[in-house]
C-alpha positions in Angstrom: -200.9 176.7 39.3 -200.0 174.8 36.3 -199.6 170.8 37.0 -195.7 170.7 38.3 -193.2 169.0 36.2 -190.2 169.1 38.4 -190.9 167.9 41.8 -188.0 168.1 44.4 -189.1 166.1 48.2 -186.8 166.4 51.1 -183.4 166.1 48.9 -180.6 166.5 50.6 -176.9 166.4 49.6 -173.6 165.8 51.6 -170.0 165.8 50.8 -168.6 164.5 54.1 -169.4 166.8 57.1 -170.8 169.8 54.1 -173.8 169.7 53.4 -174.7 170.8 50.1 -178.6 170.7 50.3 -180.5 170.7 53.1 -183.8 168.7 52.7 -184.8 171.0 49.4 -188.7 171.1 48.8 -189.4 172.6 45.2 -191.9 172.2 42.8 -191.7 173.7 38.9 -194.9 174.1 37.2 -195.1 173.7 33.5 -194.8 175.8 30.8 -193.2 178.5 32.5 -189.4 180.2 33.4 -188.7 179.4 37.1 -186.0 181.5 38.4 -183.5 179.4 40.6 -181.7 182.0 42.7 -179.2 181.7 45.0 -175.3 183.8 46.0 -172.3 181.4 45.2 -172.6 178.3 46.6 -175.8 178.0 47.3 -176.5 174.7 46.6 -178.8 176.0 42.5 -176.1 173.1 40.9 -176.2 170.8 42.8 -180.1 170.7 42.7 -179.9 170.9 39.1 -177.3 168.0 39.0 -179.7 166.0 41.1 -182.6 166.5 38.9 -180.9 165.6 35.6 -179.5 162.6 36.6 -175.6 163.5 37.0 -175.6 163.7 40.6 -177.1 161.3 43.5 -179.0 162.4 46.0 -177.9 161.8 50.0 -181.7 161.6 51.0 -185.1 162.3 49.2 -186.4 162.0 45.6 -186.4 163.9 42.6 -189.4 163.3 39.8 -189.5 164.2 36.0 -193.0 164.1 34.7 -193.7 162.2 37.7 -190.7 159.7 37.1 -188.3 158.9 39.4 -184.7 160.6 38.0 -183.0 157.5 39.8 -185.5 154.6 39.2 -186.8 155.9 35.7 -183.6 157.6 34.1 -183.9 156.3 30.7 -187.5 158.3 30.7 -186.3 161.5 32.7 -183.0 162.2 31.0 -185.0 161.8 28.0 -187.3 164.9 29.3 -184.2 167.4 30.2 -182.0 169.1 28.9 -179.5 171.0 30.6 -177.1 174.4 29.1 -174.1 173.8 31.6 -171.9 176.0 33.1 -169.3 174.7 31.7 -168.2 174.5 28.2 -168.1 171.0 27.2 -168.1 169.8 24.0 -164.9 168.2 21.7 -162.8 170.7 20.5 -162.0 168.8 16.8 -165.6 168.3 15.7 -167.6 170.8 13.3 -170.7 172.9 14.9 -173.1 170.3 13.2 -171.1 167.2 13.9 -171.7 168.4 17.8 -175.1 168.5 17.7 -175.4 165.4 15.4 -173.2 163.4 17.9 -175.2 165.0 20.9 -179.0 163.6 18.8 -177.3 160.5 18.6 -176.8 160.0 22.3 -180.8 160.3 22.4 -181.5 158.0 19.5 -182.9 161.1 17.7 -181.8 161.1 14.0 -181.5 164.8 13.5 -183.5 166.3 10.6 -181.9 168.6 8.5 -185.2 170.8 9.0 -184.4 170.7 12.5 -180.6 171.5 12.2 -181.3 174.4 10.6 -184.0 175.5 12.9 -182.0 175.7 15.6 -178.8 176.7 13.9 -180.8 179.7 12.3 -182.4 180.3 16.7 -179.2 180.8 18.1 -177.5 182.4 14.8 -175.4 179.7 14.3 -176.4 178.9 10.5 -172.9 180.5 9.3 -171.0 178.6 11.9 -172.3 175.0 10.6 -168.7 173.7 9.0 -166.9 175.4 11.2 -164.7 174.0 14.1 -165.8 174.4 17.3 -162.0 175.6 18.2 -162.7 178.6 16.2 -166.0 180.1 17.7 -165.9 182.6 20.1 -167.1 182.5 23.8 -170.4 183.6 22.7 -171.1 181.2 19.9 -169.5 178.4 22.0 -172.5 179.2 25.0 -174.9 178.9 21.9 -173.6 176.1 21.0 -174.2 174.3 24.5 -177.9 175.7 23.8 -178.1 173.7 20.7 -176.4 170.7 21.9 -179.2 171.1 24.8 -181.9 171.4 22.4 -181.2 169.0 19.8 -183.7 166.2 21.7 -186.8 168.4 22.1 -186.6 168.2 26.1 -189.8 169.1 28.0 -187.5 170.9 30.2 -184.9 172.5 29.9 -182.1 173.8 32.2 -179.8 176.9 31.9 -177.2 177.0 34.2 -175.7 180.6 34.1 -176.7 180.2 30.2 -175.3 183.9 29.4 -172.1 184.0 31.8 -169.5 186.0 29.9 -171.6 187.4 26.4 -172.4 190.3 25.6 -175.4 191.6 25.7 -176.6 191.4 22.3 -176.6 188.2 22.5 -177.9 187.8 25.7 -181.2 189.8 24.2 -181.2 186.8 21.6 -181.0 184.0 24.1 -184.1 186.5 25.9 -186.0 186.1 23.1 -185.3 182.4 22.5 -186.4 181.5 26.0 -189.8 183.4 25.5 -190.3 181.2 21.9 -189.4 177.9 23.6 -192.2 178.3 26.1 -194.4 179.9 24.3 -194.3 176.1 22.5 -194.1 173.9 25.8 -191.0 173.9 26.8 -190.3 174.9 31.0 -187.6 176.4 31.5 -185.4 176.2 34.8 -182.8 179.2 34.7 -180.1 180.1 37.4 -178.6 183.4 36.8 -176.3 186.2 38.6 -177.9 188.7 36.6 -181.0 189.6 38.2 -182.1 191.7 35.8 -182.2 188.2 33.5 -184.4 186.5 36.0 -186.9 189.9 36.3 -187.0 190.0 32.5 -187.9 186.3 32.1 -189.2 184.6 35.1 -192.4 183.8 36.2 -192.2 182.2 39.5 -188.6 182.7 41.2 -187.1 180.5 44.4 -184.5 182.0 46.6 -182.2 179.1 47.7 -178.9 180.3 50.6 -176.9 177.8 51.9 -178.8 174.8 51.2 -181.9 175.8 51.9 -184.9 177.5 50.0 -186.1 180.8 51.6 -189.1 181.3 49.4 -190.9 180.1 46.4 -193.1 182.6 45.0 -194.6 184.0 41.4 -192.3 187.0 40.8 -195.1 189.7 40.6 -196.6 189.0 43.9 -192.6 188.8 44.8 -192.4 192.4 44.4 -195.8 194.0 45.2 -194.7 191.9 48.4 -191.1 192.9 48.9 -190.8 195.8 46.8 -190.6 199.5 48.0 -190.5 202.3 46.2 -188.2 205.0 46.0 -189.1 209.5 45.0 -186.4 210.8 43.6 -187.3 214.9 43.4 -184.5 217.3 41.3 -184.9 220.8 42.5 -184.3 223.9 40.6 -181.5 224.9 43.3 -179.5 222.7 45.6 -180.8 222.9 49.5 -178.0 222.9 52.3 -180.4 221.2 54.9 -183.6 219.2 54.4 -186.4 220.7 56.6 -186.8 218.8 59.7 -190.2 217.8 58.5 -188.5 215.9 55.9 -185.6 214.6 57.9 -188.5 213.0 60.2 -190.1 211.4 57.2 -186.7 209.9 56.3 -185.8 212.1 53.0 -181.8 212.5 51.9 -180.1 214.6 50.0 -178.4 213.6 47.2 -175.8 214.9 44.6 -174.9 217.9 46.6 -178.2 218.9 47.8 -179.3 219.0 44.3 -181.7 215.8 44.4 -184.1 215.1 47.1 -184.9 211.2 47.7 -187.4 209.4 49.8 -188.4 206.0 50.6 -191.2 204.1 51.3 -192.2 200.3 51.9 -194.7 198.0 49.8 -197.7 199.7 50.1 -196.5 203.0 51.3 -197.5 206.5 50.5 -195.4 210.1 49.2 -198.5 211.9 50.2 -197.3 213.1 53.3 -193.4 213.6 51.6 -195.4 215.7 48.5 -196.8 218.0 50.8 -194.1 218.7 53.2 -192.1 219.3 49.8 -194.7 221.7 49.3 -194.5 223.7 52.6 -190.6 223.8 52.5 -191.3 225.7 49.1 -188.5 224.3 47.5 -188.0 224.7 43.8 -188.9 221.5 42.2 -188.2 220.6 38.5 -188.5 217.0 38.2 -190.1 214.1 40.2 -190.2 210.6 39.4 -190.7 207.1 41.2 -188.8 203.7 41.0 -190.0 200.5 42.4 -187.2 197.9 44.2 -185.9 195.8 41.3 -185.6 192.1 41.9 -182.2 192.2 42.7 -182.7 194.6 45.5 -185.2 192.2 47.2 -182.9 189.3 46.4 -180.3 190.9 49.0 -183.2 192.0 51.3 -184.3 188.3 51.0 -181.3 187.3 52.1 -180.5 189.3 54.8 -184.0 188.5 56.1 -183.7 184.8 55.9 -180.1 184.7 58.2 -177.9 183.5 55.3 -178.7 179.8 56.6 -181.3 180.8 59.6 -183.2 178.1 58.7 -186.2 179.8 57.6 -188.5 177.5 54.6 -191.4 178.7 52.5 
């Protein structure tokens, strides 16, 4: 595993008698997208707040390139940068006075070779004199990305980065993500579109109620957790499944017109395929589906108790 940039060691967070965190272990490697995952609530921005500097810890540390985000915040503040939920930026400046204003709070006198770059990124470049009171929802979440950007952080985090736009851009922002790593950049994404995190991430942590569940690289992930599913469309509907079929746990679907089956990681249709075969049912179509990442995500979560108290 890549040397870890974010490390997280026995944080915990309370507000009173909540506790927000519950002695959080995590580390990030570099140079990749690490999926932060977690239902409402969870405690994903309250980590993040921890780890960029906003937020103080209860208990525990939180490094940055092995600096301390307490101790050494001039150098880890330096290193992030974080896409909020939130949209907050002044309402009466132009697109490009933003991000000049947001360079300047880093000391970073923002090239006009740079402006461009990442106005052109996030398809902003026609949007530069414009007020930020006239873009739309879309162009204002870009905006955060720029604002985010405009100090060439060695991480960066997105916090629900594509809430609310559609999804040509959120392709865009897809794409964007892939060319910042692919120069350097890690890149720490919470998301309630799974699909987002199965598309980008390479390592994913489940985190419910405080606490992390698991901490894994997403492929292993799902050859782990992920079943598979045989979906069979027959040439005329059935009334009642065989009872060789009901014992291997097949359901009919769509009337009796669709014939589906599943099986755990690792499991086998052989034994469905053939008793298909002796039930001599007409079949015109068969095809497979693996469990998505969203569908382990629940199972995840239903295995771990919703705050059971199981770690990684």
């Amino acid at each position: 595993m890549p040397k870890p940039v974010v490390t997280v060691r026995g944080v915990t967070k309370r507000y009173g008698d909540f506790t927000a965190l519950d002695a959080v272990d995590l580390e990030v490697p570099g140079g990749e997208v690490f999926a932060l995952l977690g239902p409402n609530g969870a405690g994903k921005t309250t980590l993040i707040s921890i780890v960029t500097g906003l937020v103080r810890a209860t208990a525990g540390e939180a490094r940055v390139l092995g600096h301390d985000v307490v101790r050494d915040y001039r150098l880890t503040r330096r290193a992030v940068g974080l896409v909020p939920q939130e949209i907050n930026f002044d309402p009466f400046f132009t697109v490009e006075e933003t991000l000049r204003f947001q360079a300047g709070y880093f000391d970073v006198d923002l090239s006009e070779e740079r402006l461009r770059e990442i106005l052109e990124a996030l398809d902003l470049a026609s949007k530069r004199q414009a007020n930020t009171r006239s873009l739309s929802g879309g162009m204002k979440r870009r905006l955060l990305i720029g604002k985010a950007l405009v100090h060439a952080p060695r991480v960066l985090f997105l916090d629900e980065p594509t809430a609310g736009v559609d999804v040509q851009l959120r392709q865009q922002l897809w794409a964007y993500v892939r060319t910042l790593v692919a120069r350097g950049t890690t890149i720490v994404l919470t998301t309630h579109y799974l699909e987002e995190a199965e598309e980008l991430a390479d390592r994913v942590a489940v985190i419910d109620r405080g606490r992390v569940l698991v901490v894994e690289e997403k492929a292993r992930l799902l050859e782990r957790n992920a079943g598979r599913t045989l979906r069979v469309t027959l040439g005329a509907p059935v009334g009642e499944l065989p009872a060789e079929l009901q014992g291997l746990g097949a359901r009919r679907e769509e009337e009796g017109r669709v014939l589906s089956l599943s099986v755990p990681p690792g499991g086998s249709f052989g034994a469905a395929l053939e008793a298909l075969g002796r039930a001599g049912v007409e079949i015109r179509d068969v095809e497979t589906r693996r469990m998505r990442l969203e569908e382990v995500f629940v199972s995840l979560l239903s295995a771990g108790g919703r705050g059971a108290g199981q770690r990684p």
